[in-house]
Residue, then its C-alpha position, 0 to 999 in steps of 0.5 A: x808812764x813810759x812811752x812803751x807802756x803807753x803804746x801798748x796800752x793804745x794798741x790794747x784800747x784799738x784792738x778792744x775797740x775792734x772786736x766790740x765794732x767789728x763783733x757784732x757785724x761779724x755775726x749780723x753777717x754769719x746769722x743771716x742764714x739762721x735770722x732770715x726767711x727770705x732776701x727781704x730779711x736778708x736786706x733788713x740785716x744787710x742793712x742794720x749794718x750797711x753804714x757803719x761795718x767799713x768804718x769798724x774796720x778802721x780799727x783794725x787798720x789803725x791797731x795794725x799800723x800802730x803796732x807796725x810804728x810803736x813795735x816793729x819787732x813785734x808787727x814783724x815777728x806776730x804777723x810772719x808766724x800768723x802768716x796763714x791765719x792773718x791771710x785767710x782773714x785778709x781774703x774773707x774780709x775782701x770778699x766780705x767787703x766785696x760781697x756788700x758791694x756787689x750782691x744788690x748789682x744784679x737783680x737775680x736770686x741765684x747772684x744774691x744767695x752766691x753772694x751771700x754765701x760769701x758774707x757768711x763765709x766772711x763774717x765766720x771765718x774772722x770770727x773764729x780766727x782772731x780768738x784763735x790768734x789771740x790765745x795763742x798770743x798769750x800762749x806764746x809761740x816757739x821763737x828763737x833769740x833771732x825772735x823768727x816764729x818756728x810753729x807751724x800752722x798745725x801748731x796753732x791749733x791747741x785746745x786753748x787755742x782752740x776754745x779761744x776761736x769757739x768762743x769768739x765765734x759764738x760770742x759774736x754771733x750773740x753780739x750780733x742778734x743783741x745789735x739786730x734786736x736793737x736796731x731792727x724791727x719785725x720779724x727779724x728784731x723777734x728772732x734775733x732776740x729769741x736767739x741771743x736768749x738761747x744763744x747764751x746758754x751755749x756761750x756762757x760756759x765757753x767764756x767761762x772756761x776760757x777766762x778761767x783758763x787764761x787767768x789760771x795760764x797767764x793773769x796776775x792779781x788785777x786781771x780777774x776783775x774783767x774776766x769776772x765783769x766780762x761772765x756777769x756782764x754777759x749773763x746779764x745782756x741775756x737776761x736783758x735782751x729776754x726782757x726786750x731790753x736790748x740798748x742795754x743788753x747790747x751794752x751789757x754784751x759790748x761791755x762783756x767783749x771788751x773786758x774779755x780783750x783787757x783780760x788777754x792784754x792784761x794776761x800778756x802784759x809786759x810781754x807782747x809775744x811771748x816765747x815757748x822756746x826759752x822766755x828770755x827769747x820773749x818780745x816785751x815791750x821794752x825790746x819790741x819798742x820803737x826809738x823815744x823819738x819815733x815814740x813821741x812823733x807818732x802820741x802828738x800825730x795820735x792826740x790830733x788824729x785820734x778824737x777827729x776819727x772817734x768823733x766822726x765814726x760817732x756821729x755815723x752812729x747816731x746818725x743811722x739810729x734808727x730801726x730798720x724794718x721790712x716796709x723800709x725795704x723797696x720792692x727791688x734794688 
């Protein structure tokens, strides 16, 4: 298989990895003014995700690095025409990141909730915006033979486009009351459960719609595998979750994230930034690549690095298994 192929198909794998992790945090963050009563609550969820949500974002920062070294002519022509978007994202991440850090700083009602409201706004914002970008991704973008994108931020905002970023919102959300039902108990564990139940009723017909939208716009043959796994597997992690099987729902959600990212790099595929403008001004991964030597040096830098970080990022899993619950939580930080 040629090295261009290879890469792609490394960054798709970083990019799913991403959105499965960092999914289920981005919505543990946006529910808590839905899943919780009181700052108790709030903690318990905070804390469900408190080892592991800094680590999620590693994938984001290695997706984006290996694009940057594997495609540099993609990295360049991507992130320039996703410029607002892709800073928009960068800040809510901050404050997000800050906001984790800093709300236990001070004992004070009125500091935690402003802080709060900053992990909400962190957690959703993201959450919307990267299947925003994603669909217009497979979309395609207005780019002259220079490969410099011409549309606008307005331009961003299709219907397909559009949808994309409803749907990740909302399936994330989902994703992230599956995760609270499974690692969390009490009260909190009884109301996530009842809203991943009910929430999929909602996210059920959005994922449709799109995955048959995207198949119809850009999937080949092969692609209406994982847009189909992706619906049942979705159908199924609700039916799940209802029953009180949350380890398996919670796969049956992860599984149904993940298919949905091959179905838009399987959608994209050969190109990596298709344009709107003339589709020979298209970049593919043929002349978005980097030179075969810069290829190679970064697979054997990859083959040592890569399982060490995956190994690590495991063992913090299962390190922090366990539930947490309300009596976990001390009376004041």
């Amino acid at each position: 298989m040629d090295l261009p192929v290879v890469w792609f198909v490394a960054i798709a794998v970083l990019w799913t990895g991403y959105l499965v992790l960092e999914g289920f945090d981005f919505g543990v963050g946006a529910l808590l003014p839905v899943l919780a009563r009181d700052d108790t609550d709030r903690r318990v969820m905070i804390n469900s995700i408190g080892p592991v949500w800094d680590g999620n974002e590693v994938w984001l920062i290695t997706a984006v690095g290996a694009t940057f070294a594997a495609f540099p002519a993609w990295y360049a022509s991507m992130l320039s025409g996703f410029y607002l978007p892709m800073l928009l994202i960068l800040l809510a991440l901050i404050g997000r990141g800050v906001a984790f850090e800093y709300r236990g700083k001070v004992d004070s009602d009125v500091w935690r909730r402003r802080w709060d409201v900053v992990i909400v706004a962190g957690s959703t914002l993201p959450a919307f915006l990267w299947g925003l970008l994603f669909a217009n991704l497979v979309r395609g973008l207005e780019m002259g033979a220079d490969h410099v994108v011409t549309t606008t931020a307005f331009g961003l905002f299709t219907g397909y486009a559009v949808l994309g970023g409803l749907l990740t919102l909302s399936l994330f959300l989902l994703h992230g009351a599956v995760f609270l039902a499974l690692k969390t108990d009490g009260p909190v564990r009884l109301r996530a459960r009842s809203f991943a139940a009910w929430s999929a009723l909602a996210v059920l017909p959005l994922l449709v719609g799109f995955v048959g939208w995207t198949q119809a716009r850009s999937g080949v043959g092969w692609t209406l595998v994982p847009a189909l796994v992706s619906v049942a597997a979705l159908a199924v992690g609700a039916g799940l979750v209802h029953r009180g099987r949350e380890g398996w729902a919670f796969t049956a959600t992860a599984v149904s994230v993940g298919t949905l990212a091959i179905l838009v790099f399987g959608s994209l595929f050969p190109d990596v930034l298709p344009s709107r403008t003339d589709p020979a001004f298209s970049l593919t991964i043929e002349n978005a690549a980097s030179a075969p030597y810069t290829l190679t040096v970064i697979s054997w830098v990859t083959a040592v690095f890569l399982p060490l970080v995956i190994g690590y990022q495991a063992w913090s899993y299962w390190v922090f298994r366990k539930r947490v619950s309300r009596d976990q939580i001390p009376a004041a930080y």
